[in-house]
Every structure is written in structure tokens, then in C-alpha cells.
C-alpha positions as CSV (number, residue, x, y, z in Angstrom):
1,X,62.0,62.7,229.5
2,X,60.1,64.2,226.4
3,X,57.5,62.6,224.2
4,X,56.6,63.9,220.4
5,X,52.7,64.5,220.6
6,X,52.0,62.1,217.4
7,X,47.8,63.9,217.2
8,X,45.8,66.3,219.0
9,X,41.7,65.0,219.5
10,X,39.5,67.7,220.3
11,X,36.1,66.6,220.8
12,X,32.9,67.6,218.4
13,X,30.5,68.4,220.7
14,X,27.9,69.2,217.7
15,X,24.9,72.3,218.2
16,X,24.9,71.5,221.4
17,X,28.3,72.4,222.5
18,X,29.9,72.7,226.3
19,X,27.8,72.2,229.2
20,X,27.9,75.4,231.5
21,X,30.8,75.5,233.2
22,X,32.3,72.8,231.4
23,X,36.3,73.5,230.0
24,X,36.9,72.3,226.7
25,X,39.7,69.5,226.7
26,X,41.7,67.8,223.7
27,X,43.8,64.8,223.9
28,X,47.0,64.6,222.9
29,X,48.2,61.3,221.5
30,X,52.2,60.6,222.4
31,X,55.0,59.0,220.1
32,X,54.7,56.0,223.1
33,X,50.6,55.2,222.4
34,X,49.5,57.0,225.9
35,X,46.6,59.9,225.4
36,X,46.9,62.4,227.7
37,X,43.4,64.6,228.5
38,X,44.5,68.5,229.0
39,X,42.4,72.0,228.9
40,X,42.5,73.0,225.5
41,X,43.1,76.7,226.6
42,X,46.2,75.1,228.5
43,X,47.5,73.3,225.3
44,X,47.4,76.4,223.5
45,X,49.2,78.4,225.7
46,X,52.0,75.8,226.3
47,X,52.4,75.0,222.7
48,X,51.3,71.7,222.6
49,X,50.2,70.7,218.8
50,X,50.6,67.9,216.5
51,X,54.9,67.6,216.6
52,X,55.7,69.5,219.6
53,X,56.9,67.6,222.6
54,X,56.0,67.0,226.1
55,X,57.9,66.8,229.4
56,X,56.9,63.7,231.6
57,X,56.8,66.2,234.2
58,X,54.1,68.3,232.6
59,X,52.6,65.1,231.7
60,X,52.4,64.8,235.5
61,X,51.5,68.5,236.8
62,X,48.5,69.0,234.1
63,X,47.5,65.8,232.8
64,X,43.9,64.5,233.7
């Protein structure tokens, strides 16, 4: 099944910025009310933004 991602969060991690080591993450926020924590570098590559869709399977595979 696919979802509609409704928003994209990605967190403001001010002057200080990531912790060494640390991947940057967004959420995405689903047409059904779930938020679903990714790698932002992964969310770019697949595509995922504000009105693109999501397979439950991915959901499953890269979801945190």
C-alpha cells in the first residue's frame, strides 16, 4: 500500500549542529497521522518530500 507524505520535519539543531558521527534524520508525516524517522540523505535520494508517496514496504525496510 502507499501513503501521501502530508510534511517533512527536519530537526534545527541550532550552532551546535550534529554530534560526531551522528546522521541527520527528518520525519516524514503520512496522509494516515504516523511519523516515520528516516536518514535525511536516504529521503533525498528516494524522493521522499512533502506530496510524494511511500510504500508500506519501504516504510518497513528503512523506517526507524
Amino acid at each position: 500500500m502507499q501513503h501521501k507524505i502530508t510534511d517533512l520535519i527536519e530537526p534545527d539543531n541550532g550552532c551546535e549542529g550534529f554530534a560526531e558521527g551522528e546522521e541527520p534524520s527528518v520525519t516524514l508525516i503520512l496522509d494516515d497521522g504516523r511519523k516515520i524517522k528516516v536518514y535525511d540523505k536516504l529521503a533525498y535520494q528516494m524522493g521522499w518530500d512533502a506530496g510524494s508517496s511511500i510504500s508500506d514496504e519501504d516504510i518497513e525496510k528503512y523506517g526507524r
